[in-house]
N, C-alpha and C positions, 0 to 999 in steps of 0.2 A: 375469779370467775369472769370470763371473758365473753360476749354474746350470746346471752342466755337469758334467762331466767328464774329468779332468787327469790322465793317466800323464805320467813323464818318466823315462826308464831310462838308466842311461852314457853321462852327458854331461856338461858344463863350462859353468858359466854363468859369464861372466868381466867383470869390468867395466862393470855395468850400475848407472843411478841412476834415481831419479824424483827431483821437484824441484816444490812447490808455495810459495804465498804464504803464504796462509791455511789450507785444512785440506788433506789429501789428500799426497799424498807419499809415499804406502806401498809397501815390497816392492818394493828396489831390484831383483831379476832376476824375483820370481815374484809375483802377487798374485791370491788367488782368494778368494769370497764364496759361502756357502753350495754348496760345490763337492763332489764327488768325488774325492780329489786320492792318487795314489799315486808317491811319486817314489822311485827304487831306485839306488843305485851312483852319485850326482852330487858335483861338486867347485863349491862356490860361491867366488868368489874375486871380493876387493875388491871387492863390489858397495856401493853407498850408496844412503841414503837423505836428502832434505834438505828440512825443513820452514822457515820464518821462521817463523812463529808458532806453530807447532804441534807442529813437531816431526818425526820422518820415522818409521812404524814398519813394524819387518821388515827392516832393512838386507839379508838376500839374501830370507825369506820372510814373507807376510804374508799368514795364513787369519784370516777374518772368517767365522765360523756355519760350519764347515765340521766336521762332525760325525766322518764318515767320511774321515780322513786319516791315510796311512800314510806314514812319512821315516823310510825307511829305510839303514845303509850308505853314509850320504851326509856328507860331509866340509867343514867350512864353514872356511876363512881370509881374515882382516883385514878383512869384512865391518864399515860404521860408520854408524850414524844420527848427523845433524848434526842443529840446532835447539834453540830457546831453553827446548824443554819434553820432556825425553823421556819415551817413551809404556813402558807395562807392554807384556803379552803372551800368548801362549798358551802352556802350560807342556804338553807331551803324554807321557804315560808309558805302561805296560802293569801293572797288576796279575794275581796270580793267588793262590789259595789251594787248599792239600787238604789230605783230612781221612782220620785211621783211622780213626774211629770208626765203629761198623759201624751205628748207627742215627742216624734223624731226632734232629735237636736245636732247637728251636724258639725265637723271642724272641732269636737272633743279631743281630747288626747289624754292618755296616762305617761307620766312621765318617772322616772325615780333619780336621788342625788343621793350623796356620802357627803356628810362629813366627818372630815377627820380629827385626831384627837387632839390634834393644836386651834379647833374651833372653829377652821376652815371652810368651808362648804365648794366643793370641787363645784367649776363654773357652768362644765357642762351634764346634761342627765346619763345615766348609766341605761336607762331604757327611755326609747321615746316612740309611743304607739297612736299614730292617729287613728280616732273610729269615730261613728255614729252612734251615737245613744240614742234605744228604742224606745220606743213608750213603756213606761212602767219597768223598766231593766232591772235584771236582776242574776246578775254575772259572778260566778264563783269560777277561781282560777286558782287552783291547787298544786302545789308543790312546785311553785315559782325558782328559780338559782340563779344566783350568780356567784362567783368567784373571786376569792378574794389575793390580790398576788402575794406571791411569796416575799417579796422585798420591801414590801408595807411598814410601815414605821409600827411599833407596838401601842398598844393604847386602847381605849374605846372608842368606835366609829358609832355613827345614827347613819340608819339609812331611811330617807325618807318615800315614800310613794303619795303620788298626787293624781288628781284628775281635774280637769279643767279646761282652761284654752293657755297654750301656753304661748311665750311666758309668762304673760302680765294678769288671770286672775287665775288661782288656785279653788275651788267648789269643793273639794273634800281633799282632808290630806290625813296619811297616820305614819309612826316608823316606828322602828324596834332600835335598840344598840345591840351592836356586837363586839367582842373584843380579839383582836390578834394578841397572840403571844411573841413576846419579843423573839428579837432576830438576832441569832450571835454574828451573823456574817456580815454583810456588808445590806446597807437598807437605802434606798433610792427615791425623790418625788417621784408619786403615783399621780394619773392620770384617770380621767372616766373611761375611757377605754382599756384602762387595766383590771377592770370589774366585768369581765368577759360572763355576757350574759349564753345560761345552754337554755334558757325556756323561757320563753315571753311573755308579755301580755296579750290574752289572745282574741282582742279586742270584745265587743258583743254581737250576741248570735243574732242576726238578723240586718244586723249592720252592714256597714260599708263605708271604707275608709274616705275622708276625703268632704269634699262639700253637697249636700244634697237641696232638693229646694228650687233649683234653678228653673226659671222658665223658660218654654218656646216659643217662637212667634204665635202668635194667634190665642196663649194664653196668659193667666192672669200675671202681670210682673210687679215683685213689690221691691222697690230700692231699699237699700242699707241707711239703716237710722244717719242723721245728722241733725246736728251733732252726735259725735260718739270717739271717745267718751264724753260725755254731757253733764253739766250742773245741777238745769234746775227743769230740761226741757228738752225733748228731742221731737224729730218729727219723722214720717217714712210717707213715702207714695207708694200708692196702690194703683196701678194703671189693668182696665179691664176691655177688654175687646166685645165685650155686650152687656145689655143690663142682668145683674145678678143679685143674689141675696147675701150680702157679707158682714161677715163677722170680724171683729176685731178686739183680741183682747190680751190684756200684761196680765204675767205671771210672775213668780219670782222663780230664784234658786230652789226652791221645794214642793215648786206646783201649785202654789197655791194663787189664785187669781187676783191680784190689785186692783186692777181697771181694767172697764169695755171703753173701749175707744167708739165702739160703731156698732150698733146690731141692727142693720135694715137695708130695702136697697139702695143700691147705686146705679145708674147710667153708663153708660162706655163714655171711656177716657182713663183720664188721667185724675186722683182725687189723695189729697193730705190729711194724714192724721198725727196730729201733736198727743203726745205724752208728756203731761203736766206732773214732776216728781216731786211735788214742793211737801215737803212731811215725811217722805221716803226714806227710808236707809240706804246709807248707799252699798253699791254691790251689783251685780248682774239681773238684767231682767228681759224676759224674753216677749219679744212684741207678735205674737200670732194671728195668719190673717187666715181665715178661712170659709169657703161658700158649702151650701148642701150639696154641690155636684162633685165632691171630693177634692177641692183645692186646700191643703194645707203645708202655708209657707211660714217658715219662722227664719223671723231675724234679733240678732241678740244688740245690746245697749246696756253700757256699764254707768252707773251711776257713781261721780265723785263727787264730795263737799271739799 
Protein backbone atom coordinates (compact mmCIF):
# COMPACT_ATOMS: atom_id res chain seq x y z
CA UNK A 1 0.00 0.00 0.00
CA UNK A 2 1.41 3.05 -1.37
CA UNK A 3 0.19 6.65 -0.20
CA UNK A 4 -2.68 6.02 1.44
CA UNK A 5 -4.25 5.09 4.36
CA UNK A 6 -4.25 1.66 6.54
CA UNK A 7 -6.31 1.03 9.70
CA UNK A 8 -6.50 -2.66 10.59
CA UNK A 9 -8.48 -3.36 13.97
CA UNK A 10 -8.93 -7.36 15.56
CA UNK A 11 -7.70 -9.34 13.37
CA UNK A 12 -5.16 -12.38 12.45
CA UNK A 13 -2.89 -12.37 9.86
CA UNK A 14 -1.74 -15.91 9.51
CA UNK A 15 0.68 -17.45 7.21
CA UNK A 16 1.36 -14.98 4.75
CA UNK A 17 4.99 -14.72 2.71
CA UNK A 18 6.37 -12.67 -0.13
CA UNK A 19 9.21 -14.08 -2.04
CA UNK A 20 11.79 -12.29 -4.44
CA UNK A 21 15.05 -13.08 -6.51
CA UNK A 22 16.85 -10.07 -6.34
CA UNK A 23 15.40 -7.03 -4.36
CA UNK A 24 11.90 -6.81 -2.98
CA UNK A 25 10.51 -9.41 -0.72
CA UNK A 26 9.19 -7.18 2.11
CA UNK A 27 6.43 -7.52 4.73
CA UNK A 28 5.40 -11.02 4.81
CA UNK A 29 1.43 -10.00 5.86
CA UNK A 30 1.59 -6.14 5.59
CA UNK A 31 3.67 -3.75 3.43
CA UNK A 32 3.04 0.06 3.33
CA UNK A 33 5.33 3.13 1.88
CA UNK A 34 4.89 6.47 2.85
CA UNK A 35 1.40 5.53 4.45
CA UNK A 36 -0.94 6.26 7.27
CA UNK A 37 -1.02 3.03 8.95
CA UNK A 38 -2.90 2.51 12.40
CA UNK A 39 -3.16 -1.29 13.30
CA UNK A 40 -4.92 -2.11 16.92
CA UNK A 41 -5.57 -5.59 18.65
CA UNK A 42 -3.75 -8.04 15.68
CA UNK A 43 -2.14 -11.33 16.15
CA UNK A 44 0.53 -11.85 13.26
CA UNK A 45 1.45 -15.57 13.05
CA UNK A 46 4.14 -17.35 11.14
CA UNK A 47 4.21 -15.10 8.40
CA UNK A 48 7.63 -14.90 6.21
CA UNK A 49 9.67 -13.20 4.28
CA UNK A 50 12.11 -14.54 1.53
CA UNK A 51 14.82 -12.78 -0.43
CA UNK A 52 17.85 -14.86 -2.41
CA UNK A 53 19.90 -12.17 -2.70
CA UNK A 54 18.79 -9.66 -0.68
CA UNK A 55 17.20 -10.65 1.95
CA UNK A 56 13.33 -10.49 3.12
CA UNK A 57 12.50 -7.39 5.40
CA UNK A 58 9.50 -7.21 7.94
CA UNK A 59 8.75 -10.98 8.27
CA UNK A 60 4.93 -9.86 9.52
CA UNK A 61 5.52 -5.78 8.95
CA UNK A 62 7.17 -3.63 6.76
CA UNK A 63 6.82 0.47 6.74
CA UNK A 64 9.05 2.34 4.35
CA UNK A 65 8.59 6.66 4.97
CA UNK A 66 5.72 6.00 6.87
CA UNK A 67 5.80 8.86 9.42
CA UNK A 68 2.41 8.54 11.06
CA UNK A 69 2.27 4.92 12.25
CA UNK A 70 0.68 3.61 15.21
CA UNK A 71 1.03 -0.71 16.33
CA UNK A 72 -0.52 -0.84 18.73
CA UNK A 73 -1.87 -4.03 21.37
CA UNK A 74 -0.84 -6.15 18.54
CA UNK A 75 0.88 -9.60 19.15
CA UNK A 76 3.60 -11.06 16.86
CA UNK A 77 4.57 -15.20 16.95
CA UNK A 78 7.25 -17.18 14.91
CA UNK A 79 7.13 -14.49 12.31
CA UNK A 80 11.01 -15.21 10.12
CA UNK A 81 12.94 -13.58 7.24
CA UNK A 82 15.02 -16.02 5.17
CA UNK A 83 17.87 -14.67 2.80
CA UNK A 84 21.65 -14.47 2.39
CA UNK A 85 21.70 -10.79 3.74
CA UNK A 86 19.44 -9.59 6.59
CA UNK A 87 18.07 -6.27 6.52
CA UNK A 88 17.93 -3.63 9.69
CA UNK A 89 14.52 -1.91 10.54
CA UNK A 90 12.36 0.53 12.08
CA UNK A 91 12.62 0.71 15.65
CA UNK A 92 9.24 2.88 16.79
CA UNK A 93 8.79 3.93 20.42
CA UNK A 94 6.91 6.87 22.42
CA UNK A 95 8.66 9.47 24.36
CA UNK A 96 7.53 11.91 26.89
CA UNK A 97 8.84 14.38 29.56
CA UNK A 98 7.50 16.80 32.44
CA UNK A 99 8.64 19.27 34.29
CA UNK A 100 8.01 21.29 37.90
CA UNK A 101 9.69 23.89 37.38
CA UNK A 102 7.51 26.65 37.39
CA UNK A 103 9.50 28.80 34.74
CA UNK A 104 10.84 29.06 31.14
CA UNK A 105 14.26 27.21 30.95
CA UNK A 106 16.22 27.89 27.78
CA UNK A 107 19.34 26.30 25.83
CA UNK A 108 17.52 22.44 26.84
CA UNK A 109 18.11 19.86 24.33
CA UNK A 110 16.83 16.10 23.89
CA UNK A 111 19.41 14.17 22.44
CA UNK A 112 19.66 10.13 21.74
CA UNK A 113 22.89 7.59 21.38
CA UNK A 114 23.37 3.59 20.46
CA UNK A 115 25.22 1.59 21.79
CA UNK A 116 26.49 -1.08 20.14
CA UNK A 117 26.90 -4.75 21.14
CA UNK A 118 30.70 -4.69 21.60
CA UNK A 119 29.81 -2.03 24.52
CA UNK A 120 30.72 0.93 22.42
CA UNK A 121 28.54 4.09 22.67
CA UNK A 122 28.74 5.76 19.05
CA UNK A 123 30.46 9.30 19.89
CA UNK A 124 28.02 11.23 18.24
CA UNK A 125 23.82 11.60 18.95
CA UNK A 126 21.48 10.11 16.53
CA UNK A 127 18.97 13.01 17.32
CA UNK A 128 19.87 16.32 18.71
CA UNK A 129 16.83 18.76 19.27
CA UNK A 130 17.34 22.15 20.96
CA UNK A 131 14.08 23.63 22.67
CA UNK A 132 12.80 25.67 25.49
CA UNK A 133 11.27 24.14 28.37
CA UNK A 134 8.02 25.73 29.52
CA UNK A 135 6.89 26.08 32.80
CA UNK A 136 5.30 23.01 34.17
CA UNK A 137 5.94 20.96 30.63
CA UNK A 138 4.42 18.11 29.88
CA UNK A 139 5.36 16.78 26.43
CA UNK A 140 4.16 13.45 24.86
CA UNK A 141 5.81 12.56 21.67
CA UNK A 142 4.44 9.49 20.13
CA UNK A 143 5.55 6.93 17.77
CA UNK A 144 9.21 8.37 17.44
CA UNK A 145 11.69 6.14 14.51
CA UNK A 146 14.55 5.55 13.59
CA UNK A 147 16.23 3.17 11.47
CA UNK A 148 18.22 0.83 11.91
CA UNK A 149 20.92 -0.13 8.78
CA UNK A 150 21.14 -3.16 7.13
CA UNK A 151 24.87 -3.76 7.57
CA UNK A 152 24.81 -3.37 11.40
CA UNK A 153 26.77 -6.04 13.14
CA UNK A 154 24.18 -8.43 14.91
CA UNK A 155 23.86 -8.36 18.66
CA UNK A 156 21.86 -6.22 21.18
CA UNK A 157 22.20 -2.38 20.88
CA UNK A 158 20.62 0.31 23.84
CA UNK A 159 19.44 3.23 22.63
CA UNK A 160 19.52 5.75 24.98
CA UNK A 161 17.24 9.23 25.03
CA UNK A 162 18.39 12.18 27.19
CA UNK A 163 17.43 15.74 28.09
CA UNK A 164 19.50 18.24 29.46
CA UNK A 165 22.18 20.65 28.29
CA UNK A 166 24.28 19.05 26.23
CA UNK A 167 26.92 17.53 26.37
CA UNK A 168 28.16 17.96 29.85
CA UNK A 169 24.83 17.49 32.13
CA UNK A 170 22.21 14.75 31.37
CA UNK A 171 18.55 16.01 33.83
CA UNK A 172 16.65 12.82 32.89
CA UNK A 173 17.65 10.05 30.78
CA UNK A 174 15.98 6.37 29.81
CA UNK A 175 16.56 3.56 26.85
CA UNK A 176 15.23 0.33 25.78
CA UNK A 177 17.53 -2.52 23.91
CA UNK A 178 16.98 -3.77 20.69
CA UNK A 179 18.50 -6.47 18.85
CA UNK A 180 19.51 -6.89 15.04
CA UNK A 181 19.52 -10.14 13.58
CA UNK A 182 22.68 -11.32 12.08
CA UNK A 183 23.76 -10.57 8.66
CA UNK A 184 24.89 -13.37 6.42
CA UNK A 185 26.38 -10.97 3.81
CA UNK A 186 28.92 -8.66 4.43
CA UNK A 187 28.59 -6.14 7.76
CA UNK A 188 30.47 -2.68 7.99
CA UNK A 189 31.25 -0.01 11.08
CA UNK A 190 28.03 1.90 11.63
CA UNK A 191 27.99 5.53 12.16
CA UNK A 192 25.17 7.96 14.09
CA UNK A 193 24.26 9.06 10.94
CA UNK A 194 23.30 5.52 9.77
CA UNK A 195 20.40 5.60 12.26
CA UNK A 196 18.43 7.74 9.94
CA UNK A 197 15.95 9.34 11.95
CA UNK A 198 11.88 9.62 9.78
CA UNK A 199 10.32 11.62 13.01
CA UNK A 200 11.79 13.80 15.66
CA UNK A 201 11.65 15.16 18.70
CA UNK A 202 9.20 17.66 18.39
CA UNK A 203 10.56 19.95 20.94
CA UNK A 204 7.74 21.63 23.58
CA UNK A 205 4.54 23.36 22.70
CA UNK A 206 5.14 26.66 23.58
CA UNK A 207 8.69 26.78 23.13
CA UNK A 208 11.18 27.97 21.17
CA UNK A 209 14.36 26.76 20.19
CA UNK A 210 17.45 28.47 21.21
CA UNK A 211 18.30 30.94 23.99
CA UNK A 212 15.55 32.96 25.71
CA UNK A 213 16.00 35.56 28.62
CA UNK A 214 18.04 38.10 26.97
CA UNK A 215 17.68 41.70 27.68
CA UNK A 216 17.43 45.12 25.95
CA UNK A 217 18.81 48.25 26.70
CA UNK A 218 16.81 50.01 29.12
CA UNK A 219 15.87 46.67 30.78
CA UNK A 220 16.74 44.63 33.64
CA UNK A 221 20.25 42.55 32.70
CA UNK A 222 21.47 39.64 34.72
CA UNK A 223 25.08 38.25 33.75
CA UNK A 224 25.95 34.43 33.62
CA UNK A 225 26.88 32.95 36.95
CA UNK A 226 30.87 32.88 37.85
CA UNK A 227 32.14 30.87 38.58
CA UNK A 228 30.42 28.19 36.56
CA UNK A 229 30.85 25.48 36.86
CA UNK A 230 31.58 26.32 40.68
CA UNK A 231 32.51 24.54 44.03
CA UNK A 232 31.45 26.06 46.83
CA UNK A 233 30.03 29.62 45.41
CA UNK A 234 28.92 31.39 42.49
CA UNK A 235 27.82 34.80 42.02
CA UNK A 236 25.60 36.80 39.09
CA UNK A 237 24.88 40.65 38.66
CA UNK A 238 21.77 42.03 38.43
CA UNK A 239 21.98 45.42 36.76
CA UNK A 240 18.51 47.66 36.72
CA UNK A 241 17.85 50.78 34.89
CA UNK A 242 15.32 52.08 37.89
CA UNK A 243 14.37 51.27 41.41
CA UNK A 244 12.43 47.99 41.48
CA UNK A 245 11.13 45.18 43.59
CA UNK A 246 13.23 42.02 43.01
CA UNK A 247 13.29 38.90 43.66
CA UNK A 248 15.90 36.31 43.73
CA UNK A 249 15.80 32.88 44.14
CA UNK A 250 17.72 28.90 43.49
CA UNK A 251 15.97 26.11 42.69
CA UNK A 252 16.96 22.78 41.84
CA UNK A 253 16.54 20.20 39.00
CA UNK A 254 12.87 19.54 40.39
CA UNK A 255 11.53 22.88 41.23
CA UNK A 256 12.06 22.77 44.24
CA UNK A 257 13.46 26.26 45.92
CA UNK A 258 16.86 26.00 48.01
CA UNK A 259 17.53 29.60 48.51
CA UNK A 260 16.23 33.37 48.23
CA UNK A 261 19.07 35.21 47.52
CA UNK A 262 17.15 38.77 47.57
CA UNK A 263 13.44 39.60 48.19
CA UNK A 264 13.08 43.45 48.45
CA UNK A 265 14.12 46.59 46.62
CA UNK A 266 16.85 47.80 44.81
CA UNK A 267 18.22 51.04 43.31
CA UNK A 268 19.27 51.45 39.61
CA UNK A 269 22.69 50.10 38.83
CA UNK A 270 24.43 47.47 38.89
CA UNK A 271 24.02 44.91 42.29
CA UNK A 272 25.71 41.13 43.27
CA UNK A 273 24.29 38.18 44.58
CA UNK A 274 26.48 35.25 45.69
CA UNK A 275 25.04 31.69 45.94
CA UNK A 276 26.55 30.10 49.10
CA UNK A 277 26.33 26.03 48.07
CA UNK A 278 28.21 24.73 51.07
CA UNK A 279 25.86 21.39 52.14
CA UNK A 280 24.34 21.17 48.57
CA UNK A 281 24.50 18.25 46.30
CA UNK A 282 25.98 18.66 43.45
CA UNK A 283 24.21 19.01 40.11
CA UNK A 284 22.40 21.91 38.41
CA UNK A 285 20.64 24.75 39.94
CA UNK A 286 18.76 27.44 38.42
CA UNK A 287 19.48 31.07 39.70
CA UNK A 288 15.98 33.13 38.88
CA UNK A 289 15.63 36.73 39.05
CA UNK A 290 12.40 38.29 38.95
CA UNK A 291 10.31 41.77 39.64
CA UNK A 292 6.30 42.23 39.85
CA UNK A 293 6.29 44.08 36.46
CA UNK A 294 7.03 40.82 34.65
CA UNK A 295 10.85 40.40 34.54
CA UNK A 296 11.61 36.87 34.59
CA UNK A 297 15.31 35.97 33.86
CA UNK A 298 16.95 32.60 34.65
CA UNK A 299 20.47 31.60 34.57
CA UNK A 300 21.70 28.07 35.23
CA UNK A 301 24.98 27.03 37.61
CA UNK A 302 26.25 23.50 37.84
CA UNK A 303 27.39 22.61 41.06
CA UNK A 304 30.82 20.10 41.31
CA UNK A 305 32.60 18.73 44.53
Amino acid sequence: MINSTLTITACELTGNSTEAWDVGGDGGAIYASETDVTITDCDFVENETLGYQHGGKGPAIYLLGCVNAVISESRFFDNASTGEQAYGGAIIYDASLTSQLAFPVPGVAYWTKVTLPNGMTLPQPIQFVPFTLPPFADIFAPNMQFQVPPFAPEGTYTYTGNVGFYPGFVAVTDSFPFTKSAAGGATAAVNASDFAVSKNWPGAAGGAAGETGAARPGEVHVSDPYPNPFNAATSITVSVPEAAELTIEVTNVAGRRVATLHRRPVEPGAHTFSFDASGRASGLYFLRVSTPGGVNLVRRALLVR
